[in-house]
Each structure stands twice: as structure tokens, then as C-alpha cells.
VEXDREN-2710 file (C-alpha; in Angstrom, 1 decimal):
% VEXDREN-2710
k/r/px/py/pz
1/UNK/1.7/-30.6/-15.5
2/UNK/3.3/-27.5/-16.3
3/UNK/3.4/-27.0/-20.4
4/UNK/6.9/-26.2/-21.9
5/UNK/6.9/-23.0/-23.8
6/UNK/7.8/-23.3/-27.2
7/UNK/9.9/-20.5/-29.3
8/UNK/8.9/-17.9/-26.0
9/UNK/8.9/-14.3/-27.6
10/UNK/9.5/-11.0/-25.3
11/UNK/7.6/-7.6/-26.6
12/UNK/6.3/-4.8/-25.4
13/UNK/2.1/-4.9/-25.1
14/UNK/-0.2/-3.0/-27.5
15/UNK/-3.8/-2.0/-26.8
16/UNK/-4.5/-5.0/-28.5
17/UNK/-3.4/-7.4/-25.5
18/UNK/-5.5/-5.8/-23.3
19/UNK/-8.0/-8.1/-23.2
20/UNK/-6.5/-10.6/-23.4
21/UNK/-3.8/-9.7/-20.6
22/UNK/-7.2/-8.8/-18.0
23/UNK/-8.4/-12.5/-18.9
24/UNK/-4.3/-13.7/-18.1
25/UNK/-4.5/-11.6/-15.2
26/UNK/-7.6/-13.2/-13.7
27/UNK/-7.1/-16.3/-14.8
28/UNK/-3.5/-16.3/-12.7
29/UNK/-5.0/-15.0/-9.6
30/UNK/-7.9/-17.4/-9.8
31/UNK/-5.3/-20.1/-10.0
32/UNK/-3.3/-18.8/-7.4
33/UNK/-6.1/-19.2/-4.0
34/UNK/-4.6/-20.0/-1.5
35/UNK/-0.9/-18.5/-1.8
36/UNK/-2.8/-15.0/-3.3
37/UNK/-6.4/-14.2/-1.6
38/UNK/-9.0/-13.9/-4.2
39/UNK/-8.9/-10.3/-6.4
40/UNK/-11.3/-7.8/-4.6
41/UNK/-12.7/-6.2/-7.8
42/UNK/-15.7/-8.2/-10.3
43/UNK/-14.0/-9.5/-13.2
44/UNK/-15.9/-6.9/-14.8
45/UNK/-13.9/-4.4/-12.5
46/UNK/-10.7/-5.8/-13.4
47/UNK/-11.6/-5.7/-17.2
48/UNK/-12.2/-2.5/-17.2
49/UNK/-9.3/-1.7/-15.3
50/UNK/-7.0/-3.5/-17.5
51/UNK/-8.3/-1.8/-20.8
52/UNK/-8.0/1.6/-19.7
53/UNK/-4.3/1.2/-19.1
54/UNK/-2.1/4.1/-21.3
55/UNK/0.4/2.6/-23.0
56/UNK/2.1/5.4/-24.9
57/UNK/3.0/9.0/-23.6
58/UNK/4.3/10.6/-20.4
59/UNK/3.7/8.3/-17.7
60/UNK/2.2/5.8/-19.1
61/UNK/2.5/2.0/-18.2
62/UNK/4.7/-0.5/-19.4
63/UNK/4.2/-3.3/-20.4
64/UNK/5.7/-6.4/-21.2
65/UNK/4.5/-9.6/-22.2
66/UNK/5.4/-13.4/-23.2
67/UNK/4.2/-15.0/-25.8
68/UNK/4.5/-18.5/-27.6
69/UNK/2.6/-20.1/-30.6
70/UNK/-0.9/-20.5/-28.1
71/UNK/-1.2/-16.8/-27.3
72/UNK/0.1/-14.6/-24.4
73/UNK/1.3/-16.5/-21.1
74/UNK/2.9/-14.4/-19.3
75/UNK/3.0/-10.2/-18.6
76/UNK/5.0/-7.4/-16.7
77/UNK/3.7/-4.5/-15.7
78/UNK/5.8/-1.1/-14.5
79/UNK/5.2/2.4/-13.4
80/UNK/7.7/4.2/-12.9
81/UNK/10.3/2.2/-10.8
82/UNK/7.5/-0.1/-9.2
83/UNK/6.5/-3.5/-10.7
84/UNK/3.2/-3.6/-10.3
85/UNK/2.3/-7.2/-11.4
86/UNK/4.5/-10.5/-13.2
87/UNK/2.1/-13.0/-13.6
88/UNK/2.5/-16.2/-15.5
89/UNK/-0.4/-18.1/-16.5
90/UNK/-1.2/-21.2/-14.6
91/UNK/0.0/-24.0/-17.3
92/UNK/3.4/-22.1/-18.1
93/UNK/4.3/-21.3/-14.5
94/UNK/7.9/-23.0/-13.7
95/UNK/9.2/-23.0/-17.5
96/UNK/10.8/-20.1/-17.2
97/UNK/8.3/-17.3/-18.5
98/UNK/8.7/-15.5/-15.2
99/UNK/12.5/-15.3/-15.1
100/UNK/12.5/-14.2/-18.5
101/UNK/10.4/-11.4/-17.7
102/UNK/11.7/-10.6/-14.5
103/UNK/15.7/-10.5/-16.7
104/UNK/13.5/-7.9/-19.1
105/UNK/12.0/-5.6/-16.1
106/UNK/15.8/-5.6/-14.6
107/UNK/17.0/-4.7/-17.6
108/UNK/14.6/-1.9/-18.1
109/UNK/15.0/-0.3/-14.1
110/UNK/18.9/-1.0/-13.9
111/UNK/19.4/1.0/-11.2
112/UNK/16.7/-0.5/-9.1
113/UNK/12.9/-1.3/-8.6
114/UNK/10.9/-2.6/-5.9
115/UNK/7.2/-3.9/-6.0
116/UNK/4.1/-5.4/-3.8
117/UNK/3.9/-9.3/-3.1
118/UNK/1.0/-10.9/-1.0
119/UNK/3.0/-12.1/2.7
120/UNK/1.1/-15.6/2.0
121/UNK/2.6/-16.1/-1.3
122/UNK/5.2/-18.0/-0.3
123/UNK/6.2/-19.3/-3.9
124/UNK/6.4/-15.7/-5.1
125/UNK/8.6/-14.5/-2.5
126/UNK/10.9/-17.3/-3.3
127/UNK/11.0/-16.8/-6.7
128/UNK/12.4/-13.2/-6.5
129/UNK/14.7/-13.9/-3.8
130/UNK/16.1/-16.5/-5.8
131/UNK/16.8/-13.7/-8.4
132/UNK/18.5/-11.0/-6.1
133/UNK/15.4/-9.5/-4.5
134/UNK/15.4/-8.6/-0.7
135/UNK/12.7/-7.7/1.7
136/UNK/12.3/-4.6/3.3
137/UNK/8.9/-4.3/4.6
138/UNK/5.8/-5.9/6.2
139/UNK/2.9/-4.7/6.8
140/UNK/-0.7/-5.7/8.0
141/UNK/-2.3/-5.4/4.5
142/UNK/-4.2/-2.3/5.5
143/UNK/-2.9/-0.6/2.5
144/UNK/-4.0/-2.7/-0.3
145/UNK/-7.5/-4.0/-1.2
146/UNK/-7.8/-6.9/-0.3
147/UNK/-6.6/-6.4/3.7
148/UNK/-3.7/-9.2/3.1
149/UNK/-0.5/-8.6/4.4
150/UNK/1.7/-8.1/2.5
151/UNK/5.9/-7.4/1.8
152/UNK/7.7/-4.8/0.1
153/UNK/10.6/-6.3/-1.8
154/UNK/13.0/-4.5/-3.9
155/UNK/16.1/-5.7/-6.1
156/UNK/18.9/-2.8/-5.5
157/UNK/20.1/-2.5/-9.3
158/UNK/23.6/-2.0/-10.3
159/UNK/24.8/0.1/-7.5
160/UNK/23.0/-1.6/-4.6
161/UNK/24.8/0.7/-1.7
162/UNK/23.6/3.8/-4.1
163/UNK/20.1/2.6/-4.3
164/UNK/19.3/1.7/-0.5
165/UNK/20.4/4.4/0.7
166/UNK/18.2/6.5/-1.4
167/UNK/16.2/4.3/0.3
168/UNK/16.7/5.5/3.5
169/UNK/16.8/9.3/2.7
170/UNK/13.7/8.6/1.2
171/UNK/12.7/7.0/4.1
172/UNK/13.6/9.4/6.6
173/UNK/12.0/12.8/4.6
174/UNK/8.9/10.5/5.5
175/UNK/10.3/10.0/9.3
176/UNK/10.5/13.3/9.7
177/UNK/7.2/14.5/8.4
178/UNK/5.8/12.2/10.9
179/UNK/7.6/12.9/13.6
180/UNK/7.1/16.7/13.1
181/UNK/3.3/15.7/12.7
182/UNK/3.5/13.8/16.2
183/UNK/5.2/16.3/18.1
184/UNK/2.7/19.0/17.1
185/UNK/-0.5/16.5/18.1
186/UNK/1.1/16.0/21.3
187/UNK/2.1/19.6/21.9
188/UNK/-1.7/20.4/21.1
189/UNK/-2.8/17.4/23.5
190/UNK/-1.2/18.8/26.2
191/UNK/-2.7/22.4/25.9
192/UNK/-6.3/20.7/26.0
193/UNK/-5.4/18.5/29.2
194/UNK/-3.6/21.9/31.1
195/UNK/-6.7/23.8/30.2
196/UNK/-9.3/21.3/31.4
197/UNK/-7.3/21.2/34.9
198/UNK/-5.5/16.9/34.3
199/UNK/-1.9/16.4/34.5
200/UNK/0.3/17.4/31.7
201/UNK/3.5/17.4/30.3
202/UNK/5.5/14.3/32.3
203/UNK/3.3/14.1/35.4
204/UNK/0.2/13.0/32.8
205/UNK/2.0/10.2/31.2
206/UNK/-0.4/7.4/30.4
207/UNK/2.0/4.3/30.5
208/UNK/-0.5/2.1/29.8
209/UNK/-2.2/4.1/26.8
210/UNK/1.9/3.8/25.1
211/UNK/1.9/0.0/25.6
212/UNK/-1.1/0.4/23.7
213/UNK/0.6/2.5/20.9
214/UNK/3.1/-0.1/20.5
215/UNK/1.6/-3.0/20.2
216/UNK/-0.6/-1.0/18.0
217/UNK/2.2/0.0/16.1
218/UNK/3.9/-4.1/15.8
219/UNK/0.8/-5.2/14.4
220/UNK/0.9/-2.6/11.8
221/UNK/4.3/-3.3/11.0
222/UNK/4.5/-7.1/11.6
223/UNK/8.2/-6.8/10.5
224/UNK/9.2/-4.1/13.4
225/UNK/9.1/-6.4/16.9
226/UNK/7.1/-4.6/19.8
227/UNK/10.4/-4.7/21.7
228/UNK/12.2/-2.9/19.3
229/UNK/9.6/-0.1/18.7
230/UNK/8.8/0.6/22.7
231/UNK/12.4/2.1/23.2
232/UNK/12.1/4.2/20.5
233/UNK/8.5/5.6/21.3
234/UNK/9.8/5.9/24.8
235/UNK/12.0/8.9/23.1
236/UNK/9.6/10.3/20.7
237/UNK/7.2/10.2/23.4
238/UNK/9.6/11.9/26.3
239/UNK/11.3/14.6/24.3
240/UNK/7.9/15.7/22.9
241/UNK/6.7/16.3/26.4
242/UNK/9.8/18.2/27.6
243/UNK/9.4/20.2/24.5
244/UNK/5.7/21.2/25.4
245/UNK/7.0/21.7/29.4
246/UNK/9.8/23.7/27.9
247/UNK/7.6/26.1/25.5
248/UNK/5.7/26.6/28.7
249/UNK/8.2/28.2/30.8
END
């Protein structure tokens, strides 16, 4: 059963925690199987890790923690406007601990933060909703170590229409970068199939290759349906190859 915390204290961590946060830290995730997959680094990794975080000067990490009479049980972790990690140790987990360091990290990033949670942690992903959270993006876990899928969540801050839609111009610099990227692999794609005598342009279309692409692409994205993503590769696809027929005449 869950241990009430007694006279909880909020402060920011020292290099003196550090050891103590790595053995919170592993302790949590241990606890955690099977909502969290097991952490991918030795402990030894992850101590090591931990110790080496700055804690002081430009860009360093901050870091909160809670603490009671029996030692830490609970930390906050932030770069920059990411949370990158609340965890509350196993026998203090539903007192409270993480709200009141999730109330400090708001308070910190009022105009907005977003962070990494594990698609199979179902009681995390609760737990921030229930605090003004919102999802914005799945993946296949690719991108993190251990190949889980996972969620991007974000709580919008103060202004919540100013912060998602930095969101989006954020997000479509990156769209166009890609896009830009695509169009000049497919312009260069075509030039190799004219000169080795195939179709190009329209008349080569591989229809079966672009279901590949999107299904390719939904599994990637588990959030973005296949039936949404094959209209909008059927335009990326097409006006890049009118735009390599056009440069050709």
C-alpha cells in the first residue's frame, strides 16, 4: 500500500542527490514493468548518466525533487522546455508527489512544455491528461532506446492558441525541409531511370511501391491512419513528377 508522505518538501536538486536520484530513478522504472519496458542502459550506465548531469550554468538541467523525512521520493527533470522524466518512487506513487511536482514544472515553463511518455504506460498518460496535458504524437518507438512506442504530449501553457501554433510553424519549417528533401530524391530518381532507358516521370509510376510508402509511413506514425496519409502522398508524389517532366521540357 501506497505510504502517505509526511511534511512533503519541494527543492531544487544539488550534486548531492545524484546518487541518490539514479538509485530513485531505477528503482521507479524497475517497479514500473509492464506499463514502462525495462531501462536499456546497466544500472551502471544509468548511474553514471545520472551523476554527470550539470546542474548549474548555461544549459544546464533542472532539477526538481520531493522530499519527506525518509529521503527523496520523487524528482523532475527539465531541459529547456522538455520534461525529460517525473518519476515517483514506487511506495509514494498516488499521494500526491507527482502532482506536486508536475504544479512546480508548470510553474517553471508557463508558457508551455511538452515531454516523452512510453505508449504502454497507460497510468502515466492518465495522469497528465488529468492535469491539462494533450497528445500530439505517436510514434513506433524507433526514436528512443528502448524501440517502445511511444507519445508526445504537451501541456499548452498560459496562452494555449499562442503555443500550438508555434507548434505548427515549428512543425511545418520541418515539413518543408522534408518535402524539399523528397522532391529533390525524386527529381534525381527520375534522371537515373531516363538514363538507363525505364519509364519516367508519370508513365513510371510504381503504384504498388506507394502503397508500400504508406503503409510504411502509418506504421511509423501509428497516430496518422494509412487512409489519411495515401491522399496526401498521392500529391507530394504527383506534383514532384510533373515538376521533373516540367524541368525537362
Amino acid at each position: 500500500m501506497p505510504v502517505e508522505p509526511i511534511d512533503l518538501s519541494l527543492r531544487t536538486a544539488t550534486t548531492a542527490d545524484l546518487t541518490e536520484i539514479a538509485e530513485l530513478y531505477l528503482a521507479t522504472r524497475a517497479a514500473a514493468v509492464p506499463h514502462m519496458p525495462p531501462v536499456a542502459d546497466t544500472p551502471g550506465d544509468v548511474r553514471s548518466w545520472v551523476s554527470g548531469w550539470r546542474l548549474t550554468g548555461p544549459g544546464a538541467r533542472e532539477v526538481w525533487v520531493a522530499e519527506t523525512d525518509l529521503g527523496l521520493v520523487g524528482f523532475a527533470s527539465l531541459e529547456a522546455d522538455w520534461l525529460d522524466g517525473l518519476y515517483v518512487g514506487p511506495d509514494h506513487q498516488g499521494t500526491g508527489v507527482g502532482s506536486a511536482l508536475l504544479d512546480v514544472v508548470r510553474a517553471q515553463r508557463p508558457r508551455g512544455f511538452g515531454l516523452w511518455v512510453f505508449a504502454s504506460n497507460t497510468p502515466a498518460r492518465a495522469f497528465y491528461r488529468r492535469h491539462g496535458l494533450i497528445e500530439l504524437e505517436h510514434t513506433d518507438g524507433s526514436g528512443n532506446q528502448e524501440r517502445s512506442p511511444d507519445v508526445r504530449m504537451v501541456w499548452p501553457g498560459n496562452d494555449p492558441l499562442a503555443f500550438l501554433r508555434a507548434q505548427v510553424d515549428a512543425a511545418d519549417a520541418e515539413l518543408a525541409e522534408v518535402l524539399a528533401r523528397r522532391l529533390a530524391l525524386t527529381m534525381a530518381i527520375q534522371g537515373h531511370k531516363e538514363q538507363a532507358g525505364a519509364d519516367a516521370g508519370h508513365a513510371g509510376r510504381d503504384r504498388e511501391r506507394e502503397q508500400e510508402i504508406v503503409a510504411r509511413m502509418a506504421r511509423h506514425a501509428p497516430g496518422l491512419p494509412a487512409e489519411l496519409i495515401a491522399p496526401v502522398m498521392e500529391v507530394v508524389i504527383g506534383e514532384s513528377l510533373s515538376a521533373w517532366e516540367g524541368a525537362q521540357r
